[in-house]
N, CA, C and O of each residue as an XYZ file, in Angstrom:
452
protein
N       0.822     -1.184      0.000
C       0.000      0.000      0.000
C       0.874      1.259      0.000
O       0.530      2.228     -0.677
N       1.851      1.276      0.642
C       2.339      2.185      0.264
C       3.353      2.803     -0.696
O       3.445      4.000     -0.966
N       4.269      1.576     -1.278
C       4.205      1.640     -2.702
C       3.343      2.515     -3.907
O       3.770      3.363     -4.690
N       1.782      1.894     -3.713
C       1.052      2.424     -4.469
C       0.649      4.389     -3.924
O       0.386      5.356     -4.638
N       0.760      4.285     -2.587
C       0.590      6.031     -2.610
C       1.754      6.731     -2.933
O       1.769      7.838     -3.472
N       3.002      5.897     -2.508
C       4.227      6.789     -3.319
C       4.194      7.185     -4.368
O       4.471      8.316     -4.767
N       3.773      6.094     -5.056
C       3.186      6.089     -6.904
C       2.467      7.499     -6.802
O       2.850      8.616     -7.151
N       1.348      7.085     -6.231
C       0.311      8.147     -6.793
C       1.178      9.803     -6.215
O       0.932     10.736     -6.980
N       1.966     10.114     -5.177
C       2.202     11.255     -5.017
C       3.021     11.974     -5.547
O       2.976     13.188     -5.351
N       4.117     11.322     -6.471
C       4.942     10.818     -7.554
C       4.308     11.234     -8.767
O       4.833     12.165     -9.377
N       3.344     10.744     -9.190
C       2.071     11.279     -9.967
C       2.103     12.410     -9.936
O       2.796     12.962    -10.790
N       1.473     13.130     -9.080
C       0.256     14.297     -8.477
C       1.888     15.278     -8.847
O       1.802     16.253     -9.593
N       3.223     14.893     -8.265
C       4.246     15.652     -7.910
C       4.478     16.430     -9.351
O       4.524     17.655     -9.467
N       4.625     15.404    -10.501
C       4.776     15.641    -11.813
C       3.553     15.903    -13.019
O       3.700     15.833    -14.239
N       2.078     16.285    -12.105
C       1.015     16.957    -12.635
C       0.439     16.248    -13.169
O      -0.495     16.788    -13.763
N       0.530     14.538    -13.376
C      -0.326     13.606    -13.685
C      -1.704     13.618    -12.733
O      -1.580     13.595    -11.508
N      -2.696     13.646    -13.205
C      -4.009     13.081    -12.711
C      -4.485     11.763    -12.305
O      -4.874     10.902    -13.093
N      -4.446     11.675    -11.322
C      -4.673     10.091    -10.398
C      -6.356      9.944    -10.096
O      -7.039     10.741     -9.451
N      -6.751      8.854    -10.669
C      -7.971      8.640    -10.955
C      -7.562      6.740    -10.326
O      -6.523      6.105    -10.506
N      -8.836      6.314     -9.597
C      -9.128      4.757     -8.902
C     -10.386      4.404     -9.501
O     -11.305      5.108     -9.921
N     -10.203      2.987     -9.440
C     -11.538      2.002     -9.725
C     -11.487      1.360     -8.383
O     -10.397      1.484     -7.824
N     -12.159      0.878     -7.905
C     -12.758      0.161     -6.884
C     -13.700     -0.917     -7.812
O     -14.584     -0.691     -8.638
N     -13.168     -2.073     -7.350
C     -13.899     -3.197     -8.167
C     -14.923     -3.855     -6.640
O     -14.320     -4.154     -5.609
N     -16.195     -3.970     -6.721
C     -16.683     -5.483     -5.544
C     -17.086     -6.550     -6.263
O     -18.082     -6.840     -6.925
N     -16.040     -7.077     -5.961
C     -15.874     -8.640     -6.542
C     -16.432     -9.631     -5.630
O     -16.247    -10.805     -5.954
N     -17.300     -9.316     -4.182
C     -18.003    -10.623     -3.884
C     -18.712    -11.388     -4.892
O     -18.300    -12.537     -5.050
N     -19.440    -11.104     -5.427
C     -20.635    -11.515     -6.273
C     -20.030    -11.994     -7.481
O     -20.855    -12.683     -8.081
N     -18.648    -11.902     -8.255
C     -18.217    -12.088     -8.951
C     -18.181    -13.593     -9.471
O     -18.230    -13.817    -10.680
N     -18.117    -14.344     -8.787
C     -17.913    -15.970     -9.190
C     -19.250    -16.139     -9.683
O     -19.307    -16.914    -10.638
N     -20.675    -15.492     -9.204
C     -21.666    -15.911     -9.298
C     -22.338    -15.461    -10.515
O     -23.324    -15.971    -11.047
N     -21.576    -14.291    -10.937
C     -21.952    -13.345    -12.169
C     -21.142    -13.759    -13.546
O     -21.674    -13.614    -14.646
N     -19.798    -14.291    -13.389
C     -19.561    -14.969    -15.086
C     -20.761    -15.489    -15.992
O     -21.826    -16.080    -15.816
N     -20.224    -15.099    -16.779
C     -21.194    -15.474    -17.929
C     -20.737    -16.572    -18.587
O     -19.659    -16.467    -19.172
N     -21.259    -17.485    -18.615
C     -20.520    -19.121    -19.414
C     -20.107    -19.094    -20.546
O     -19.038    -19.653    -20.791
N     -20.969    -18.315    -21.757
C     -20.365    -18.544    -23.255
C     -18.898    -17.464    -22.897
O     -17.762    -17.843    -23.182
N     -19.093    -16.521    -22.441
C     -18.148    -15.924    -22.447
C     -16.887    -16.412    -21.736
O     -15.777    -15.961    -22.016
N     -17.040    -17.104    -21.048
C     -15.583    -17.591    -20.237
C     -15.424    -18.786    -21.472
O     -14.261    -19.038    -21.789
N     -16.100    -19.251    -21.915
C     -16.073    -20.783    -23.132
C     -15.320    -19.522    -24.213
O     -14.266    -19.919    -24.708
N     -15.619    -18.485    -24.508
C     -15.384    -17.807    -25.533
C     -13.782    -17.427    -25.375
O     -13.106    -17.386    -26.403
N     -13.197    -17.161    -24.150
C     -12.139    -16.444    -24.171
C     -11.384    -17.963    -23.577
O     -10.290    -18.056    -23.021
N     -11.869    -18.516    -23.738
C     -10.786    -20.008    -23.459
C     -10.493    -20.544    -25.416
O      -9.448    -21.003    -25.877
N     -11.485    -20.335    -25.992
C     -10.737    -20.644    -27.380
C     -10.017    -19.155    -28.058
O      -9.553    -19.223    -29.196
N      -9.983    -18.354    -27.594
C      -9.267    -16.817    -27.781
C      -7.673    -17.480    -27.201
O      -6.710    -17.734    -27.925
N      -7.741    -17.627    -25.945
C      -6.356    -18.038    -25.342
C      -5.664    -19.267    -25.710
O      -4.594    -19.598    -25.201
N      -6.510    -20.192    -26.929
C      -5.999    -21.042    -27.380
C      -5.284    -22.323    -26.140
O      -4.251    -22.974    -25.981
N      -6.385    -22.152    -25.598
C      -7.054    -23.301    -24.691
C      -7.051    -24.603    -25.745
O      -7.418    -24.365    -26.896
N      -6.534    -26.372    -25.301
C      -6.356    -26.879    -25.874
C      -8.188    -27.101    -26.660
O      -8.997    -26.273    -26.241
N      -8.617    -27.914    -27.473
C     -10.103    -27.918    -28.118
C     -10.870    -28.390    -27.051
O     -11.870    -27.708    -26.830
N     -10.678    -29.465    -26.241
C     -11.533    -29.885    -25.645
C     -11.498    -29.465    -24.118
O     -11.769    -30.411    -23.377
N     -11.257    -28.394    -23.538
C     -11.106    -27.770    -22.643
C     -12.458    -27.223    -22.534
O     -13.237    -27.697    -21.707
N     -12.861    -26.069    -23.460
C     -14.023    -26.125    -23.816
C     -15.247    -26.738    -23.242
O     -16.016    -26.576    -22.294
N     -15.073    -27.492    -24.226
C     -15.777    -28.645    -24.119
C     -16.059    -29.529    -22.733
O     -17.150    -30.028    -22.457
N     -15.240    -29.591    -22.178
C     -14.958    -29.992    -20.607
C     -15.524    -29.278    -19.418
O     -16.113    -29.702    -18.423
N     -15.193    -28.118    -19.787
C     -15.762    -26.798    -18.659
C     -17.445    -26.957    -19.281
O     -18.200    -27.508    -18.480
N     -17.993    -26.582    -20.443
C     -19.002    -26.363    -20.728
C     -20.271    -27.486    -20.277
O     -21.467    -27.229    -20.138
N     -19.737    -28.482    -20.148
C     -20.305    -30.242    -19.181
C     -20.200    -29.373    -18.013
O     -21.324    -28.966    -17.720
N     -19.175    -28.866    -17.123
C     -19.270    -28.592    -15.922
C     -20.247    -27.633    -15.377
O     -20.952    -27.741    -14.374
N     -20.135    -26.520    -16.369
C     -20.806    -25.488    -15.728
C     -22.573    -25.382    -15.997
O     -23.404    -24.649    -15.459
N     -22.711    -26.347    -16.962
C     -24.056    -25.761    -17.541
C     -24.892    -27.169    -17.228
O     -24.484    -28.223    -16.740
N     -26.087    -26.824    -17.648
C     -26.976    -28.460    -17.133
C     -27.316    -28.592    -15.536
O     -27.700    -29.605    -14.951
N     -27.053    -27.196    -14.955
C     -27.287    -27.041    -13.344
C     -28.654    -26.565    -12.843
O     -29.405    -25.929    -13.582
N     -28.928    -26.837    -11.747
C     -30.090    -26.053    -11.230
C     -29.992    -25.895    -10.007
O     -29.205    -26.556     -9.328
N     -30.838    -24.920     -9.492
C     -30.706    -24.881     -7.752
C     -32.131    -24.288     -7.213
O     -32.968    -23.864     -8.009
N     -32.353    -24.290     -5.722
C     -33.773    -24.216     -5.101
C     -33.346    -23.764     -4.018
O     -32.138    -23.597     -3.858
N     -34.388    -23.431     -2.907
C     -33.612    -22.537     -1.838
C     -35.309    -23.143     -1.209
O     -36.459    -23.056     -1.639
N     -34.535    -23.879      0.251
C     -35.228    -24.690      1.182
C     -35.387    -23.793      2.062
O     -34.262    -23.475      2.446
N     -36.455    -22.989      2.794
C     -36.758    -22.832      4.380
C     -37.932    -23.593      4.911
O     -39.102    -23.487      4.544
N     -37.362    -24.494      5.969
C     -38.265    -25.248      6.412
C     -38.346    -26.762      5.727
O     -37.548    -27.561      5.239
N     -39.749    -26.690      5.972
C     -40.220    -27.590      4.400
C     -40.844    -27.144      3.229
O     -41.624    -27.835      2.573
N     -40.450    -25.781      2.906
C     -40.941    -25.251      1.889
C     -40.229    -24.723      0.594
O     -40.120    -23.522      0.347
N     -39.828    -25.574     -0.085
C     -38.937    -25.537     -1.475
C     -39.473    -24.376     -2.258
O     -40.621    -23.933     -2.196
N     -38.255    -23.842     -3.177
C     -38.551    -22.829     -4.151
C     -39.174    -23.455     -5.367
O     -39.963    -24.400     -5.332
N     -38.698    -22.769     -6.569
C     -38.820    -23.835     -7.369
C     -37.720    -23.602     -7.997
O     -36.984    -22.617     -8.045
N     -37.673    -25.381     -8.824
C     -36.023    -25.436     -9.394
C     -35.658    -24.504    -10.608
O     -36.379    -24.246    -11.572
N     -34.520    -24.104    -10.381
C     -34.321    -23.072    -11.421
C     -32.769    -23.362    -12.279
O     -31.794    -23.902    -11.756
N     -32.810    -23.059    -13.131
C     -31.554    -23.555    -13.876
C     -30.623    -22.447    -13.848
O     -30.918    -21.365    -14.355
N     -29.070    -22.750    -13.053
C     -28.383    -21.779    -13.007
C     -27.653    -21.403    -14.525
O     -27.019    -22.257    -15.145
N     -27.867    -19.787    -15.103
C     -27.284    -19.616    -16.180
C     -26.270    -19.313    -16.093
O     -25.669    -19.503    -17.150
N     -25.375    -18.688    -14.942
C     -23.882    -17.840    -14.606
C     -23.173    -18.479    -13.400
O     -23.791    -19.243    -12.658
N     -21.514    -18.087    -13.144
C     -21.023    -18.300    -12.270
C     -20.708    -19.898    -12.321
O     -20.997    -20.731    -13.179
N     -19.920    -20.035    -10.926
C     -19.218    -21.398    -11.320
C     -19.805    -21.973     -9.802
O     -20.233    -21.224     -8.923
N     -19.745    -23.099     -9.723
C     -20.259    -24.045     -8.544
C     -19.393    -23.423     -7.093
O     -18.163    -23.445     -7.051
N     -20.014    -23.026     -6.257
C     -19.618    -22.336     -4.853
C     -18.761    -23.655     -4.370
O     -19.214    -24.799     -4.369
N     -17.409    -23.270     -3.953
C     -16.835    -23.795     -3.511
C     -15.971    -24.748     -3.814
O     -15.287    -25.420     -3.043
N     -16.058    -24.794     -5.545
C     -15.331    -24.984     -6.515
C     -13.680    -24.893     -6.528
O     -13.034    -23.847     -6.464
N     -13.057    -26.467     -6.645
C     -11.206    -25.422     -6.552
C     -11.258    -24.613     -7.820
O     -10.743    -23.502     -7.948
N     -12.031    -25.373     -8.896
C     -11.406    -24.217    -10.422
C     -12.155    -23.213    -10.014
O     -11.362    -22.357    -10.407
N     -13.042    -22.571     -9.541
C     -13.351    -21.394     -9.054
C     -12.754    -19.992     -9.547
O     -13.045    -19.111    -10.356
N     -11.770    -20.274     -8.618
C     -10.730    -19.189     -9.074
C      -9.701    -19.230    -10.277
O      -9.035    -18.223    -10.512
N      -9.564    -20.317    -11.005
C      -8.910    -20.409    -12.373
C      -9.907    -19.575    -13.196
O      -9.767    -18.387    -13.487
N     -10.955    -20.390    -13.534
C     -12.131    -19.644    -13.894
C     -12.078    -18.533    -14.061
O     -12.106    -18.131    -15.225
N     -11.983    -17.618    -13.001
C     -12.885    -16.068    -12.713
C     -11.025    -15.461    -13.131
O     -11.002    -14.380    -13.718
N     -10.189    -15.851    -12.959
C      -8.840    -15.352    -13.245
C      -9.216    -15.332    -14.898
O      -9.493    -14.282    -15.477
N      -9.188    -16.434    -15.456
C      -9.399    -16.557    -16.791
C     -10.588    -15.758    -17.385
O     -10.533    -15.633    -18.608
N     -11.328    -15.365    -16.953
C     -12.804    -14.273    -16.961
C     -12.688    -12.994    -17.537
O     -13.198    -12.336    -18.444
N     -11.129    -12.810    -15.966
C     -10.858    -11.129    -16.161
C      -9.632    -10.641    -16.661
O      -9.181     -9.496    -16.633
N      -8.987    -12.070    -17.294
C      -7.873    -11.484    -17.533
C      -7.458    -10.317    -18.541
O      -6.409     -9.683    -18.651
N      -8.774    -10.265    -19.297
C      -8.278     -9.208    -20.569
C      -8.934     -7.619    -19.880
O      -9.176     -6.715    -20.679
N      -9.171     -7.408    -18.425
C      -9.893     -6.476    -18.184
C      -8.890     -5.297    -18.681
O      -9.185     -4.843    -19.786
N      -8.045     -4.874    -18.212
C      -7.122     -4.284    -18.489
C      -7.124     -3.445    -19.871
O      -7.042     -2.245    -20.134
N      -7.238     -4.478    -20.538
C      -7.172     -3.868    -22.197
C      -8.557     -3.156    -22.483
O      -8.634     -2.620    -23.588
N      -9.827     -3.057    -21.532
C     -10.894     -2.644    -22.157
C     -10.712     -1.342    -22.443
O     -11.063     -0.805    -23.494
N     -10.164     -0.810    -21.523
C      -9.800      1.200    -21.799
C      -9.153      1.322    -22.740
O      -8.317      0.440    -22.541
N      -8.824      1.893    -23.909
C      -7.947      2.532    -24.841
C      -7.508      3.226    -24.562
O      -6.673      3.441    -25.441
N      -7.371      4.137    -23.588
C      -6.528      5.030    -23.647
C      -5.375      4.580    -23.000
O      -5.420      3.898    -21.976
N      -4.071      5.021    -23.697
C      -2.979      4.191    -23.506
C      -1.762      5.243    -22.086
O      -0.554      5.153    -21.865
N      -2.966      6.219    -21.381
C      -2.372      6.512    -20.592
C      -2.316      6.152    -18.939
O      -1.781      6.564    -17.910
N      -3.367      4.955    -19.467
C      -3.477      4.060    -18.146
C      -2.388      3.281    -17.950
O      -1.800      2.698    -18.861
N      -2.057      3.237    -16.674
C      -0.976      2.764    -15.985
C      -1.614      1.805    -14.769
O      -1.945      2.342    -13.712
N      -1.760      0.494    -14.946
C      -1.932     -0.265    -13.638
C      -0.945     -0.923    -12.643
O      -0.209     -1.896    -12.810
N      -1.092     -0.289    -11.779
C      -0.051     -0.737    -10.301
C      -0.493     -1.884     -9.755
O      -1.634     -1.878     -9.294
N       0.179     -2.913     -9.700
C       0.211     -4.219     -9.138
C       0.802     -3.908     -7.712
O       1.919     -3.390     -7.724
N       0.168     -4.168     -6.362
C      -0.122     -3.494     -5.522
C       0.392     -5.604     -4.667
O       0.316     -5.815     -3.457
C-alpha cells in the first residue's frame, strides 16, 4: 500500500491526474457469464476440448432454496461457477484477464499493488 501512494504522489508531484476504480468482486464468481468464459478459453488457445470440458461442468445445473419444508422452485443456473469450486478461481482469473485492455486510452498505468 504504500508503494502504491508513493506512486500516486509521484504522480500528483509531476502533474499527472490520479484517478481509482474500486472493483466489488463478492458476487463475482456468481456473475460470469458461461459462453463468455467458453469464448475467451478458445481466444487463449485453450487446448479444443477444454471447452468442451468446462461447458459439461458449468451448464446443465439447477438450484432451489429450502426454508423449512418449503422448497422454491427449481431453477436452472445460467452464470457463475459451482460455490466452492477449486477451479473457481482459475475460472474467474481466466474471466478477467483481458480487463485491463478494455480502456484505450494508452495513458493508463496499472499498479500491481
Amino acid at each position: 500500500m504504500t508503494r502504491l501512494i508513493y506512486s500516486w504522489l509521484k504522480d500528483i508531484d509531476n502533474g499527472n491526474i490520479i484517478g481509482t476504480v474500486y472493483l466489488d468482486l463478492r458476487k463475482a464468481f456468481d456473475l460470469m457469464d458461461h459462453e463468455i468464459l467458453l469464448y475467451k478459453m478458445i481466444l487463449y488457445n485453450f487446448s479444443e476440448n477444454t471447452p468442451l470440458f468446462f461447458k459439461s461442468y458449468l451448464t446443465n445445473r439447477a438450484q432451489l432454496v429450502q426454508i423449512g419444508n418449503t422448497k422454491s422452485t427449481l431453477m436452472e443456473i445460467k452464470s457463475g461457477v459451482p460455490q466452492g469450486s477449486i477451479l473457481g478461481p482459475i475460472l474467474f482469473i481466466t474471466y478477467i484477464n483481458d480487463m485491463v485492455y478494455s480502456c484505450p486510452d494508452k495513458a493508463i498505468r496499472v499498479v500491481r499493488i
